[in-house]
C-alpha positions as a Markdown table, in Angstrom:
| # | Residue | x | y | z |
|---|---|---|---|---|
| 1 | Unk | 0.0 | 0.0 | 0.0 |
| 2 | Unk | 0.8 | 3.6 | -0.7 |
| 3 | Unk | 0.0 | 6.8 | 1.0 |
| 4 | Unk | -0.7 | 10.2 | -1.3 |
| 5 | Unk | 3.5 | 10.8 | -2.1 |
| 6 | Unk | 3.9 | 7.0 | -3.2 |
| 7 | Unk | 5.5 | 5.7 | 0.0 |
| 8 | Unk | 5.4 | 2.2 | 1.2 |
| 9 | Unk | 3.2 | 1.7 | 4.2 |
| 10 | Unk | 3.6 | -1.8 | 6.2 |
| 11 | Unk | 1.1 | -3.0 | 8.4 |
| 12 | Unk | 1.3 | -1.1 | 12.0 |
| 13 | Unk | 2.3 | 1.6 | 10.7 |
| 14 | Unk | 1.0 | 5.4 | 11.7 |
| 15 | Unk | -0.8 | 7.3 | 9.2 |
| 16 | Unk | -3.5 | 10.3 | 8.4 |
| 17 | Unk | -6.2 | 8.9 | 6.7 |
| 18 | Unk | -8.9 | 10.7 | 5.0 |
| 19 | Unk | -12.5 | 9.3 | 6.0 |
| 20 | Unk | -15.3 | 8.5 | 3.3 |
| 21 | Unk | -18.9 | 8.2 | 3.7 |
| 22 | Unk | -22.1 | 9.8 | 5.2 |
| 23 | Unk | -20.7 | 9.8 | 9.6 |
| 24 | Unk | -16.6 | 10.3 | 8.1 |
| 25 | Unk | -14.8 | 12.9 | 10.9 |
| 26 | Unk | -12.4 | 13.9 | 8.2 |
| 27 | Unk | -8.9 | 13.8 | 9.1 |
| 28 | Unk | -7.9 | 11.5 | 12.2 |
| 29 | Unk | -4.9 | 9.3 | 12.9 |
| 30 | Unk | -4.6 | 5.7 | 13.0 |
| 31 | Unk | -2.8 | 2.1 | 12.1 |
| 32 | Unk | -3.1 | 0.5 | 9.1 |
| 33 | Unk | -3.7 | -3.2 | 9.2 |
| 34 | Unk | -3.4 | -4.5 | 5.6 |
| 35 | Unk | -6.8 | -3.4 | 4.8 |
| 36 | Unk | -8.2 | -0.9 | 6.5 |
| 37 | Unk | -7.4 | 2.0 | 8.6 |
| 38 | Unk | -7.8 | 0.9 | 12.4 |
| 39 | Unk | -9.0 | 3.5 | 14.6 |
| 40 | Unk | -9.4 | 3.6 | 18.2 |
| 41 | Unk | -12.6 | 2.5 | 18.4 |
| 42 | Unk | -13.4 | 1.2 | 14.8 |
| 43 | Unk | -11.7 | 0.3 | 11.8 |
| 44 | Unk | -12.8 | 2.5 | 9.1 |
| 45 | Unk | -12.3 | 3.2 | 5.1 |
| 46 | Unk | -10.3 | 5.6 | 3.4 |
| 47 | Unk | -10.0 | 7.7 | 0.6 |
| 48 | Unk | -6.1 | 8.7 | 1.4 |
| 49 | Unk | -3.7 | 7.8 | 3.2 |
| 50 | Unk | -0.4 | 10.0 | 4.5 |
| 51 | Unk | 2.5 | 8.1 | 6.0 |
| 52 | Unk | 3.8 | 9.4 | 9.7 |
| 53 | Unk | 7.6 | 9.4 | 9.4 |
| 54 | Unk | 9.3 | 9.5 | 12.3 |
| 55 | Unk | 6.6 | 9.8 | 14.6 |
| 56 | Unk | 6.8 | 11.9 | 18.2 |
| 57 | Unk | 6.3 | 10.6 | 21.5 |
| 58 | Unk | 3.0 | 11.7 | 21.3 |
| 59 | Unk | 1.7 | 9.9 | 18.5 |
| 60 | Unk | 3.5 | 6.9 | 19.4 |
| 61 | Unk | 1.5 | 7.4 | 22.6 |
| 62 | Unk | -1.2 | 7.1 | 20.6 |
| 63 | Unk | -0.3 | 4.4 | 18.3 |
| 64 | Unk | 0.1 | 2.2 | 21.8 |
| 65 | Unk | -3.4 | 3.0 | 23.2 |
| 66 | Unk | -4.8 | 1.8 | 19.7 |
| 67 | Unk | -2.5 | -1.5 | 19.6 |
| 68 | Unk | -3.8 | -1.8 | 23.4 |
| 69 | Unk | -7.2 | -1.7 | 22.6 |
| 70 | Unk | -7.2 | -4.3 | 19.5 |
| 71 | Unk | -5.3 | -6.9 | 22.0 |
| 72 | Unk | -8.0 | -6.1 | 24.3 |
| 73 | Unk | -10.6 | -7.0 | 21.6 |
| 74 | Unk | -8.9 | -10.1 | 20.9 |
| 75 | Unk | -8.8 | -11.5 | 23.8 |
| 76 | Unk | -12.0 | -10.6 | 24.7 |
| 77 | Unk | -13.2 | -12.6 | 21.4 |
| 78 | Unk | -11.0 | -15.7 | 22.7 |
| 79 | Unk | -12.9 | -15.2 | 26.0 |
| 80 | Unk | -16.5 | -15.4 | 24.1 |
| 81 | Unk | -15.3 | -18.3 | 21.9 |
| 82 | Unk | -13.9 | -20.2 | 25.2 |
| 83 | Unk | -17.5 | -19.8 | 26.8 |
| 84 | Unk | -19.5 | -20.4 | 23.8 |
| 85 | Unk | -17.6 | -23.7 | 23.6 |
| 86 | Unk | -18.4 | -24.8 | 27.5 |
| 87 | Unk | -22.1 | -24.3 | 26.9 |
| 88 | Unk | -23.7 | -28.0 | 26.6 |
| 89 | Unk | -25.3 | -28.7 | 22.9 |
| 90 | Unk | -29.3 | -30.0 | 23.2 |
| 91 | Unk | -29.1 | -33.3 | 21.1 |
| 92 | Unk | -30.9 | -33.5 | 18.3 |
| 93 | Unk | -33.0 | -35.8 | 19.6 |
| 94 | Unk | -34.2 | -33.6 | 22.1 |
| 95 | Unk | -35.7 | -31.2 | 19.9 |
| 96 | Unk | -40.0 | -30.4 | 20.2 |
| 97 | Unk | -41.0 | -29.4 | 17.0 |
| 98 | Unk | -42.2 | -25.9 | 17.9 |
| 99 | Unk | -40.4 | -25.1 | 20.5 |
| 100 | Unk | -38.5 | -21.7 | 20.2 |
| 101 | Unk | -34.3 | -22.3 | 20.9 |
| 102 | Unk | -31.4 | -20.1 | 22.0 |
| 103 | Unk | -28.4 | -20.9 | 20.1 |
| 104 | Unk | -24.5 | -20.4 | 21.2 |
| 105 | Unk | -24.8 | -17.0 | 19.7 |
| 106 | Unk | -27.7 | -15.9 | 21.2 |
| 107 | Unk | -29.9 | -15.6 | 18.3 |
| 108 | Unk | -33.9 | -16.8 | 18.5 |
| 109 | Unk | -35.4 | -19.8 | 16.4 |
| 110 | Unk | -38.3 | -21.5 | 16.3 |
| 111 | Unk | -37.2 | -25.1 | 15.5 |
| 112 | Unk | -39.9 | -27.1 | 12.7 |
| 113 | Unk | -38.0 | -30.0 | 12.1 |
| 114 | Unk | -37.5 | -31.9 | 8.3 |
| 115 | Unk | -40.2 | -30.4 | 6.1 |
| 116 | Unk | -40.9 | -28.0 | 3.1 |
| 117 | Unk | -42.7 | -25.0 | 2.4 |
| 118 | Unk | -43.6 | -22.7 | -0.8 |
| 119 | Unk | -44.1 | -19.1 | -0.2 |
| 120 | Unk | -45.8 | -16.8 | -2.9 |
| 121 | Unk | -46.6 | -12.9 | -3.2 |
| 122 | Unk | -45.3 | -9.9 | -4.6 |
| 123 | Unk | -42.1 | -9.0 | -3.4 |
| 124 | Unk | -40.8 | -12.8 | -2.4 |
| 125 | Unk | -41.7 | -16.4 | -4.4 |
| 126 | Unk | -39.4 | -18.8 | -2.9 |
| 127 | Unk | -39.5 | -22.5 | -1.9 |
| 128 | Unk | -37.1 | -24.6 | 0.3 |
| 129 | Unk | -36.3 | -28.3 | 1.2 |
| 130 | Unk | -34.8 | -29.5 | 4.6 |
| 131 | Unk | -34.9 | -28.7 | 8.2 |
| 132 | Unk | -36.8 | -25.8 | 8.9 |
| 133 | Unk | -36.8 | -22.8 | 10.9 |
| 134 | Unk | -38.3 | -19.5 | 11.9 |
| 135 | Unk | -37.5 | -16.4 | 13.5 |
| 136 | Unk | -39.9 | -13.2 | 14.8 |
| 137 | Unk | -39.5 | -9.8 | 15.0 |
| 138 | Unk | -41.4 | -9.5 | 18.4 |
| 139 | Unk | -39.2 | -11.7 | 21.3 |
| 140 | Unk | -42.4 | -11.7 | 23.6 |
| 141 | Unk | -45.7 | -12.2 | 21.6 |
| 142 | Unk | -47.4 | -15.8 | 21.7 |
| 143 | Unk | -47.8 | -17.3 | 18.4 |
| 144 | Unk | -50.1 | -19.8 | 17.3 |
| 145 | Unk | -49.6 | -21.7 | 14.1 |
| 146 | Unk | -52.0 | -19.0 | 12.5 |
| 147 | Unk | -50.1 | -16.1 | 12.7 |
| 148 | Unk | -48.5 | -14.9 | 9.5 |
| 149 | Unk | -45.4 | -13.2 | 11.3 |
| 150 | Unk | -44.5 | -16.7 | 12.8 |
| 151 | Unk | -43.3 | -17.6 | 9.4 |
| 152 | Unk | -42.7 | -14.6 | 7.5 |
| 153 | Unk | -39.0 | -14.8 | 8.1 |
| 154 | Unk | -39.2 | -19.0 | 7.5 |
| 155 | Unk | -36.0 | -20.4 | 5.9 |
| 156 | Unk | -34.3 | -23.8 | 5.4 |
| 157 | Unk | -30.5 | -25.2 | 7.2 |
| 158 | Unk | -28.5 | -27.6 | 5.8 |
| 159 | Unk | -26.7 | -28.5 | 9.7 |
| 160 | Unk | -28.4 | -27.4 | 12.4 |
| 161 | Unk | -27.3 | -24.0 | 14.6 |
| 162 | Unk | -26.0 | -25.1 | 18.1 |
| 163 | Unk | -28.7 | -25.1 | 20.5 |
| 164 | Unk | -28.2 | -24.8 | 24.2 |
| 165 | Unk | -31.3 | -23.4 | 25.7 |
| 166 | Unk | -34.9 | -23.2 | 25.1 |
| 167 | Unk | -37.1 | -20.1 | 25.6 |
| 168 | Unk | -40.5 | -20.3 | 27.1 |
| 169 | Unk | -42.5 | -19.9 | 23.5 |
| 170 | Unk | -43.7 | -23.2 | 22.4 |
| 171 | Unk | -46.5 | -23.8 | 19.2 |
| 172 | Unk | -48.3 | -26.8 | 18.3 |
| 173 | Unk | -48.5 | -27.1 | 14.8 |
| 174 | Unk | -50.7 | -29.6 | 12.1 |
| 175 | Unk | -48.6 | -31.2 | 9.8 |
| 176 | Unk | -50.3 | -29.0 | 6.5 |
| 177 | Unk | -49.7 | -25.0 | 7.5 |
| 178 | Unk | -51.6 | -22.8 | 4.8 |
| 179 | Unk | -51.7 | -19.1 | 5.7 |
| 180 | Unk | -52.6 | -16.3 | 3.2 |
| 181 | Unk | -52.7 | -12.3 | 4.4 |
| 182 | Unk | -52.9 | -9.0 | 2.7 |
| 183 | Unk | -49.4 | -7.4 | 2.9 |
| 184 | Unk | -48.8 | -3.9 | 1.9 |
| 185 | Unk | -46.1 | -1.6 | 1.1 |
| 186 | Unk | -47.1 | 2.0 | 0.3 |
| 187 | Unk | -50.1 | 2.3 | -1.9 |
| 188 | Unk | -49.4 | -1.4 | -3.1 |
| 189 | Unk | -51.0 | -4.3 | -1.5 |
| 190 | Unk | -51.0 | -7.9 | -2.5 |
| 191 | Unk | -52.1 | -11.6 | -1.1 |
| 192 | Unk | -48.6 | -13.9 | 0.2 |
| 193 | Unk | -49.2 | -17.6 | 0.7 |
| 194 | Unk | -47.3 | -20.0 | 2.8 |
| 195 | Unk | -47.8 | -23.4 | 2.6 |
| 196 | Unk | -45.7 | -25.3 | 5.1 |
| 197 | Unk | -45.7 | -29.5 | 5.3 |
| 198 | Unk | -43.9 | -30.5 | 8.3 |
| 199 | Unk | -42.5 | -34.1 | 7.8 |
| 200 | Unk | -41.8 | -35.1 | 11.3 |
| 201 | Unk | -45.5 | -34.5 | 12.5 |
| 202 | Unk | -48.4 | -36.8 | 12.3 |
């Protein structure tokens, strides 16, 4: 890489970089990495880069607190990986179709076991094959199997996400789902369909 007068810049090294986008600050100081401009807080793009030569106690200073604060990341990352590791997996055969499941990350889904669905409208005509799950926008509503937003966001996995918790939202679901609503967007409005068969339910 090469700042605005064509000199070599290594990784670590201090530079000025010139911000782009809508919330750039302009000027500010920082490391670069090899692909971006690391900041104190962030790593950011560029549009130009200047080369500190020689830099002064001060900015060395500087260049310290940022190296300080990405080891401080990192080890924070090890930290979450170490204890997303120690937290027990729920066996697959454990699983209740219907059953809403924290993963190791944290993130919500409804678990619907092996099955298929076909969704038609508008703005989305899609179709998938395998084992199924859902996610909702609201973390607290009660769903029944009725409810168009319990599957708006429905989508297929090849491998399961690791489970290790289950919340207290739990559906019971038919085997055929069919659910058709009015959806709008502006001064458009249209019917969606989603037709959901659930092959490990009787």
């Amino acid at each position: 890489m090469k700042d605005i007068l064509r000199r070599e810049i290594k990784v670590d090294d201090l530079v000025v970089a010139k911000g782009t986008g809508r919330y750039s600050r302009g000027l500010n100081v920082g490391i670069w990495n090899g692909k971006s401009v690391r900041f104190k807080s962030s790593n950011a793009s560029y549009s130009e880069l200047f080369l500190i030569e020689n830099p002064s106690e001060k900015e060395l200073k500087h260049k310290q607190e940022i190296l300080d604060q990405i080891e401080k990341e990192k080890q924070a990352a090890k930290e979450r990986e170490a204890k997303r590791k120690a937290m027990k997996k729920i066996p697959k055969k454990e699983l209740i179709i219907g059953q809403e499941y924290r993963d190791d990350k944290g993130s919500r889904y409804f678990y619907l076991g092996q099955g298929s669905y076909e969704e038609k409208g508008r703005w989305r005509n899609e179709t998938g094959e395998g084992v199924l799950l859902t996610c909702t926008y609201d973390a607290d509503k009660e769903y029944s199997q009725s409810d168009y937003e319990l599957f708006e966001r429905i989508f297929t996995r090849k491998t399961l996400p690791r489970f290790v918790s289950k919340t207290n939202r739990k559906v019971e679901l038919n085997k055929n789902i069919n659910i058709k609503k009015e959806v709008s967007s502006g001064y458009s409005k249209c019917f969606t369909t989603i037709r959901i068969i659930l092959g490990e339910v009787q």
